[in-house]
N, C-alpha and C positions, 0 to 999 in steps of 0.2 A: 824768185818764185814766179815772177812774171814768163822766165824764159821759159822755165819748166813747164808751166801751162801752156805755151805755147808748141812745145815740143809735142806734148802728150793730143796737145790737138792735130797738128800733121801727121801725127800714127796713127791717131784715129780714122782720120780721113782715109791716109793711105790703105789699112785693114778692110775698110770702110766702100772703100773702092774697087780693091781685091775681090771684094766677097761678092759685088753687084756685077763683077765680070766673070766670074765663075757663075753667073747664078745666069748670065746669056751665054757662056759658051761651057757646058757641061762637063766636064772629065768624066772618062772610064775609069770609074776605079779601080780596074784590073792593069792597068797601064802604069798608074801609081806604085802599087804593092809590086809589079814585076822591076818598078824601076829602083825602087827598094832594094829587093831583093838581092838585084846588082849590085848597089852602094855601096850596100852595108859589108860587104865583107871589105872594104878597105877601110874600115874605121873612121870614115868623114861625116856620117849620117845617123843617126837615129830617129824611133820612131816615138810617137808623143800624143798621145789622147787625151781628150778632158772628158769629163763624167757626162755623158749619155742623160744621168739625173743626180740629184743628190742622194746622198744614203739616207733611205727609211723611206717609207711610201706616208707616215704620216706625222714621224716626230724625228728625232735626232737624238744621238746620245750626246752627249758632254760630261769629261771629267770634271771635278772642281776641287782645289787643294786648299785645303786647309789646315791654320795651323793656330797652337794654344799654350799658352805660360803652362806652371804647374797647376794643374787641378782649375783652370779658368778654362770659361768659354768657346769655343770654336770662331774662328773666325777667317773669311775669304781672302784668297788671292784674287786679283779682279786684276782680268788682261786683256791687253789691249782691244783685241779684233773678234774673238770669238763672243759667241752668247754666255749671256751670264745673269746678268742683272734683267730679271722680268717685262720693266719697265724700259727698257732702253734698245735702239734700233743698233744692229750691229754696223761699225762705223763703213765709209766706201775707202775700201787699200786702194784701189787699180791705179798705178801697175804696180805698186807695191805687192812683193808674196809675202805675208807674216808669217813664216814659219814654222816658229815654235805655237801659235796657237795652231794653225792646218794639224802640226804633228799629235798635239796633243787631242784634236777631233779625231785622228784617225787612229791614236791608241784606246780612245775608248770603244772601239770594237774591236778591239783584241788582248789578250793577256798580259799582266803587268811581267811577267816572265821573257814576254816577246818585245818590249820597251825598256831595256836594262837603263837605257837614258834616264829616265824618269827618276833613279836613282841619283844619278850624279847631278840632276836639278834641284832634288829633296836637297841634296847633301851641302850645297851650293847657299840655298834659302835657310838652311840652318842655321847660316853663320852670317845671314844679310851680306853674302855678296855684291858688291857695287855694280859689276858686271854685267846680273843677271839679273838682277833687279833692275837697269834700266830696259830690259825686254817686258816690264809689266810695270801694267798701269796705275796700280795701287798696292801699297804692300803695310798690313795690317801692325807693324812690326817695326818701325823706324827707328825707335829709340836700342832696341834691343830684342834680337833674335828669336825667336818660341823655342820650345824646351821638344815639342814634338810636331811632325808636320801628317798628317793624312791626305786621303787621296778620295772621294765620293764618287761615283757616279748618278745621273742623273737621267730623265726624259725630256728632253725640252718640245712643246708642241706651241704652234703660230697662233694666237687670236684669230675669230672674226668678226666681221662686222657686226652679226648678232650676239653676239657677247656681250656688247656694249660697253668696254674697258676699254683701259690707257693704257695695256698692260700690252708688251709687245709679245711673251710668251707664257705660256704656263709649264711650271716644272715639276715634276714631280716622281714616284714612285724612288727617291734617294736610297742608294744600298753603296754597300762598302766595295771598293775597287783596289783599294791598297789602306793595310792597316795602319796604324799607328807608327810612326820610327820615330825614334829620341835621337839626340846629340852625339849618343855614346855607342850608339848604332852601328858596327863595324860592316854593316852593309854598306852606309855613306861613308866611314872615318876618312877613307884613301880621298872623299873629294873634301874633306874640310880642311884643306893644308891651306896655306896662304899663298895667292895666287903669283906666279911670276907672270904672269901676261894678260891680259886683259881677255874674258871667256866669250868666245862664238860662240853663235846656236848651234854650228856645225862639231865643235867640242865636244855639247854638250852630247848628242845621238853618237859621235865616233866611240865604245867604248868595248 
């Protein structure tokens, strides 16, 4: 642990560094993009943005999956890195990328149609996968799998100061994102086989 934080501090520095000598000797950005332009057609280069801002101007959406015995209660998958729980600051990855939560932020702005993944995760948690269950944090379910898994959507909005709570977000306006699937489900059946190899996140989105 020791080395690794040691590591992650010399990248920092070096980035760190990078950026306070860019910031005294300025680049053309037309110079960049034509030299680009060049690269890329031999296949050694790509290009790579990070978000200008987060999505929403004042709240965030978030999925949340849940899942329930016969005719009992609903209850949460609680993961890793994304927001979820009200009360709780979302953890620091860097340089870790969590990607199956990133992913599942970014299907809650688009259609369960357009994330067929999302399928092969139901299908996966239906059967308390060991896999896939170590990509989450808590899982409602240990003894014995739920009989059907759902999908919510949610608002998540920041506290502030005048609020006067412990409460790191408020959530609310809940509507349905993916309805109910059961066991017998032939939408998941093809991922409840028993696994021959131990499940990526990258498995889970290839389908």
């Amino acid at each position: 642990q020791e080395e690794y934080l040691s590591l992650f501090q010399h990248s920092n520095h070096f980035f760190l560094t990078i950026s306070n000598d860019m910031q005294k000797f300025p680049i053309d950005s037309s110079i960049l993009s034509k030299t680009h332009e060049i690269t890329s057609q031999f296949g050694f280069g790509s290009s790579q943005n990070l978000f200008t801002k987060v999505r929403g101007e004042i709240s965030r959406e978030e999925l949340v999956i849940e899942g329930r015995k016969e005719d009992q209660e609903w209850k949460e998958y609680i993961f890793k890195y994304k927001p979820q729980n009200v009360s709780e600051h979302s953890p620091l990855s860097l340089p870790h990328m969590p990607r199956l939560d990133f992913q599942m932020w970014m299907a809650a702005y688009s259609s369960p149609e357009e994330n067929k993944w999302l399928l092969r995760l139901i299908g996966l948690l239906l059967r308390n996968s060991p896999s896939v269950l170590t990509l989450i944090k808590h899982n409602p379910f240990e003894k014995s799998p739920p009989s059907e898994i759902r999908i919510r959507k949610y608002d998540y909005f920041m506290t502030s100061y005048e609020q006067n709570t412990t409460d790191v977000w408020i959530r609310e306006n809940a509507r349905e994102y993916l309805p109910p699937i059961k066991q017998n489900n032939p939408k998941v059946a093809p991922y409840q086989r028993k696994e021959e190899y131990p499940v990526h996140f990258l498995s889970l989105i290839h389908i």
